[in-house]
C-alpha positions in Angstrom: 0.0 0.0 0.0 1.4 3.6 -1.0 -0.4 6.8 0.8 -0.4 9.8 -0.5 -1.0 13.1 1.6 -2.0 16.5 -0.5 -2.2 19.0 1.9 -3.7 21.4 -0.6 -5.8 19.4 -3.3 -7.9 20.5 -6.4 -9.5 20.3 -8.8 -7.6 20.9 -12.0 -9.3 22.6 -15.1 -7.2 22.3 -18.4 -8.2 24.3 -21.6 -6.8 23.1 -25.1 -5.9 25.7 -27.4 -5.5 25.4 -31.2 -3.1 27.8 -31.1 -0.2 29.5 -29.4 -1.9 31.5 -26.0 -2.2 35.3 -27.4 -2.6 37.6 -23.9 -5.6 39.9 -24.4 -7.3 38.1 -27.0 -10.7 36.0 -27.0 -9.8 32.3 -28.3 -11.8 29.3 -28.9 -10.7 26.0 -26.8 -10.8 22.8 -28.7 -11.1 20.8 -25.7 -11.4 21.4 -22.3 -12.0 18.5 -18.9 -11.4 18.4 -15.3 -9.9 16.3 -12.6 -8.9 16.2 -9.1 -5.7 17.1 -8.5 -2.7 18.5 -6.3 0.8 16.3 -6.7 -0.5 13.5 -4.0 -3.9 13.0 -5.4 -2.3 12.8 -9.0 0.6 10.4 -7.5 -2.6 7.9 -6.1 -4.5 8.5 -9.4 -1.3 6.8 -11.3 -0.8 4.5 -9.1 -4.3 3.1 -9.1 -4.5 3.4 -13.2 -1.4 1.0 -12.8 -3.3 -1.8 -10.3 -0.8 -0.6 -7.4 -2.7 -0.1 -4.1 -3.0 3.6 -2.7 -5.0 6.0 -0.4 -5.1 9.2 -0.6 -5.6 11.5 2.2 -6.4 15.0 1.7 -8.7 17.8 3.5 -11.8 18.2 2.1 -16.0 17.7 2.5 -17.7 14.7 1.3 -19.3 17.2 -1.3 -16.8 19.0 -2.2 -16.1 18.9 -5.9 -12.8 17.3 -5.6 -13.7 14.1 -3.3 -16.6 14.0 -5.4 -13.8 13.4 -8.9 -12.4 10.8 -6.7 -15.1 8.8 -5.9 -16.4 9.1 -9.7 -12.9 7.6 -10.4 -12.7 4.8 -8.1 -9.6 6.3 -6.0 -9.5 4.9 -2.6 -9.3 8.2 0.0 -10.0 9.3 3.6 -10.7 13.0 4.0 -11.1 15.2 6.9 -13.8 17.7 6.3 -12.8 21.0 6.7 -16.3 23.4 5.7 -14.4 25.1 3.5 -14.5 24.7 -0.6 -10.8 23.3 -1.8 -9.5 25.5 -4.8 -9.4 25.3 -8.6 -6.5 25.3 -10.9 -6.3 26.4 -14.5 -4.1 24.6 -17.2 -3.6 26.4 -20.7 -2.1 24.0 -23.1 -0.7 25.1 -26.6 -0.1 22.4 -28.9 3.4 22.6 -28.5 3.1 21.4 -25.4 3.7 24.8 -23.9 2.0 24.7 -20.2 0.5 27.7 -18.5 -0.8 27.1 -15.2 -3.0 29.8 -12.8 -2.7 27.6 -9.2 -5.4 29.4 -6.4 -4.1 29.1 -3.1 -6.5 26.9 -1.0 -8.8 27.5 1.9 -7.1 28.7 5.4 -6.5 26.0 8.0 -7.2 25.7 11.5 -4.7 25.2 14.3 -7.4 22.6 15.2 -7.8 21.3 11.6 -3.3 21.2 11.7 -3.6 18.8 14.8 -6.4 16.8 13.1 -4.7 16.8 9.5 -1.5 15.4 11.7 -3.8 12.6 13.2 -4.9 11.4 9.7 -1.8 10.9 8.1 -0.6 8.9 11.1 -3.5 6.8 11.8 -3.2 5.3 8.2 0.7 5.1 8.1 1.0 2.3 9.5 2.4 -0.4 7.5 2.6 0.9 4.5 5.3 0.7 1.8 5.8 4.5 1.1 4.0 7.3 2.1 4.3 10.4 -0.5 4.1 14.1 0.7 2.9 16.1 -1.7 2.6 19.4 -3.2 1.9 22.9 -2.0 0.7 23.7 1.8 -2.3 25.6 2.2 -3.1 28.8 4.0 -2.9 28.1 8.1 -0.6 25.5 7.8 3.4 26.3 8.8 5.9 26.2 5.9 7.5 22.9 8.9 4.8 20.9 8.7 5.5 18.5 6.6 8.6 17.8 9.4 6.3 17.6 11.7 4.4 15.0 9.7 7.5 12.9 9.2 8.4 12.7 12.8 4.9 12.1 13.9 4.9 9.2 11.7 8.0 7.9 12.3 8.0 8.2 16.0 4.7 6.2 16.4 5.2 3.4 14.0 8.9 3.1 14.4 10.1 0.0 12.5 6.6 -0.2 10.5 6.7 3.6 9.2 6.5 3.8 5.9 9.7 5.1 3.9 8.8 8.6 2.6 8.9 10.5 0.1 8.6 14.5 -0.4 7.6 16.2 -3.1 7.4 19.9 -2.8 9.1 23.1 -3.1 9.8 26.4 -1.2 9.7 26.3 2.3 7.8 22.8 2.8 10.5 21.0 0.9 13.5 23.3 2.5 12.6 22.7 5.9 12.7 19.3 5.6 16.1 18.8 4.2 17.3 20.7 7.4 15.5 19.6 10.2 18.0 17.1 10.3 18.8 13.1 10.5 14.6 12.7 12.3 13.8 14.1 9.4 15.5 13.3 6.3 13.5 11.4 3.5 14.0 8.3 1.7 13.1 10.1 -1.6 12.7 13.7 -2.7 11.7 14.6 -6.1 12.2 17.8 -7.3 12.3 19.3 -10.8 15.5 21.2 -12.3 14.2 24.4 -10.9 13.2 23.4 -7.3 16.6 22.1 -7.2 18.6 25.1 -8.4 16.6 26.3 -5.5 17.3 24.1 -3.0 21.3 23.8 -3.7 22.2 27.2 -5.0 23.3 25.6 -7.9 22.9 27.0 -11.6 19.5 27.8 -12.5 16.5 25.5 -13.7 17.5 26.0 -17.2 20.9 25.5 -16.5 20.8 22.4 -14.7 18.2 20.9 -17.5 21.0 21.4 -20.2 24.0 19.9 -17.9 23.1 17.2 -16.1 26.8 16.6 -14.4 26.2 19.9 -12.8 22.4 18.5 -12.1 24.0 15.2 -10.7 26.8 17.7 -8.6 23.7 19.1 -6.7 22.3 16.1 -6.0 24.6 14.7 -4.7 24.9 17.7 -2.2 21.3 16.7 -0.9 22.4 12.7 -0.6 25.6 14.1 1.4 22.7 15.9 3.9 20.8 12.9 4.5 18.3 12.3 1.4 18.3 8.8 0.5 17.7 8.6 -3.1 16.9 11.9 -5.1 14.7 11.6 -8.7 15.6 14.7 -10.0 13.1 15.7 -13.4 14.9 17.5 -16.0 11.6 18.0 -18.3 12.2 16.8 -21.9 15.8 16.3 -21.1 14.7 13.0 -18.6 15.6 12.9 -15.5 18.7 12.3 -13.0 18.9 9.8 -10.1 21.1 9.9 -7.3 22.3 7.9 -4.2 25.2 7.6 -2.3 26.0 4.7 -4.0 24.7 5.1 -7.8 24.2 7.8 -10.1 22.9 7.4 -13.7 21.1 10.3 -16.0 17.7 8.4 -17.7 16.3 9.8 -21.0 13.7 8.3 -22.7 13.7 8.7 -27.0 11.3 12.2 -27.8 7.2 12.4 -27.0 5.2 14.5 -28.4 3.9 16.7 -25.5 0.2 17.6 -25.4 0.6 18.6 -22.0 3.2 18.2 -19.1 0.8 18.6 -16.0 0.9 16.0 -13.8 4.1 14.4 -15.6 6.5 14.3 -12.7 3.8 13.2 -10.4 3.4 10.2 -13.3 7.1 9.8 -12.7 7.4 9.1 -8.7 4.3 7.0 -9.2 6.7 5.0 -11.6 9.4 5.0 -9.1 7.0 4.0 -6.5 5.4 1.2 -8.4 8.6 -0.6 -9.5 10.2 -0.4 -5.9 7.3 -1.6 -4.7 7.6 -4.7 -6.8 11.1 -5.4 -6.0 13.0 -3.4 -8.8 17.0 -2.3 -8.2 17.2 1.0 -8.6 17.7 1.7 -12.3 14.3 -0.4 -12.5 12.8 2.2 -10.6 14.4 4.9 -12.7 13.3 3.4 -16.0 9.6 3.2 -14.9 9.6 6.7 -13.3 11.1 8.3 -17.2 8.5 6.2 -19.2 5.7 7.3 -16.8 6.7 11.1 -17.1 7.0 10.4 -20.6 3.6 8.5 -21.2 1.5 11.7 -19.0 3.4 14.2 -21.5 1.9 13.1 -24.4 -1.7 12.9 -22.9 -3.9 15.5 -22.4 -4.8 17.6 -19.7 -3.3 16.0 -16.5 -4.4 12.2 -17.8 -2.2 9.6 -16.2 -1.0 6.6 -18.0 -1.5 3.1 -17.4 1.3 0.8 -17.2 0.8 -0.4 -20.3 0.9 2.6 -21.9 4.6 3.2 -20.9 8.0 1.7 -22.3 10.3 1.6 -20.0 12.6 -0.8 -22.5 13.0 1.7 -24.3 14.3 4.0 -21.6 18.9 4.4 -21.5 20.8 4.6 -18.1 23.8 6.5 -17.9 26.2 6.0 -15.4 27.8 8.9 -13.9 31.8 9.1 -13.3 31.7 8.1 -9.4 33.4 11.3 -8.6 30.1 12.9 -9.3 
């Protein structure tokens, strides 16, 4: 069983255009569909397209428009209801694949609704293979609390915690990485950008067009106490780093119709080939083809298994001084 906590779930509206996005001009949408989203709800929403167990646990009233998605597609959840209405995203696709995306920033949080939110995770932790931390943090919540998540967990289950995996940004992902050794997680995942930004290293763009330097920073984050960082690089694939391997993975060209969701595709591939028993470059093969496989399908669609080729996927070791 993987669970998945989105702090900040919603429900994700994505808008085709025929042509490139012209500011200040009425266009026509060729297609347009919704779904519940935020990075955990995405993560369980692969998973479950791929026949791997997952729960998601996210704030949110039975009615709300969100849990509502989920139940319409089948995706296993426990919610704590918070009276509040979660928020809606935009997504403006071009068909070169270009993404535009308008994120709201969620209902404010309790101090009451923290404490409960805290309770929730835990309470379904235990036992589980991985639990994924995921995405933005709402108003009301601390930019620590996805620290305070981590130790709650780990310090009631002990040796049944779940290993865990973070993917986030800004402060919820920075605090983590130094609250020290209590804290440190099996897994991040961040893009090139969130990395530059985490390491001082380069620059999103940069680090997408060099992946030694990409690898460099990584490392750095292995050195303070990550376990394994999946590091997306966009088109360019993606990077993956421990303290004892290093490869960059590409996968041959996609077209893109649209990249939301696609690195949420690619820790669900991660997730679902360690879960089975894959060595590492198994799990960094199936994380590339899934980011590939959401690329090249619409809106934030997430692929089935079946639908991804990690064969076709190439490892490249990095020189161990890396």
């Amino acid at each position: 069983m993987i669970i998945t906590f989105t702090a900040n779930p919603s429900l994700d509206r994505t808008i085709e255009l025929p042509s490139a996005l012209a500011r200040g001009e009425v266009q026509r949408a060729v297609a347009a569909g919704q779904q519940p989203g935020g990075k955990g709800v995405n993560v369980s929403r692969a998973l479950v397209a791929s026949a791997e167990e997952s729960l998601a646990l996210l704030p949110g009233d039975d009615d709300d428009p969100v849990v509502a998605a989920l139940r319409a597609e089948g995706i296993p959840h426990r919610t704590l209801p918070i009276g509040q209405a979660l928020r809606s995203n935009v997504t403006v696709t071009e068909p070169d694949g270009t993404t535009t995306k308008i994120n709201e920033p969620g209902p404010t949080l309790t101090a009451a609704q923290r404490v409960e939110l805290l309770a929730l995770v835990a309470a379904h932790s235990a036992g589980a293979s991985w639990l994924v931390l995921a995405g933005s943090l709402p108003p009301g919540l601390p930019g620590d609390f996805y620290v305070e998540v981590i130790r709650e967990v780990r310090s009631r289950w002990g040796a049944q915690a779940p290993r865990i995996a973070v993917d986030s940004s800004g402060a919820p992902l920075a605090t983590v990485l130094a609250a020290g050794p209590d804290a440190a997680p099996d897994l991040i995942k961040p893009n090139a950008e969130e990395l530059a930004e985490l390491t001082g290293v380069g620059h999103g763009d940069s680090l997408e067009s060099d992946p030694e330097e990409a690898a460099r920073a990584a490392a750095g984050l292995v050195e303070q106490g990550v376990g394994t960082v999946l590091a997306t690089l966009g088109s360019k694939g993606a990077l993956v780093v421990t303290a004892e391997e290093s490869f960059r993975v590409t996968h041959p060209p996609v077209t893109a119709r649209s990249t939301v969701g696609a690195g949420d595709s690619s820790l669900a591939g991660f997730l679902i080939a360690s879960t089975r028993g894959a060595d590492l470059a198994g799990c960094a093969r199936q994380a590339v083809a899934h980011g590939a496989a959401a690329a090249s399908l619409p809106g934030s669609t997430v692929p089935t298994l079946e639908q991804t080729t990690p064969d076709a996927v190439v490892l490249t070791p990095f020189a161990r001084s890396i």
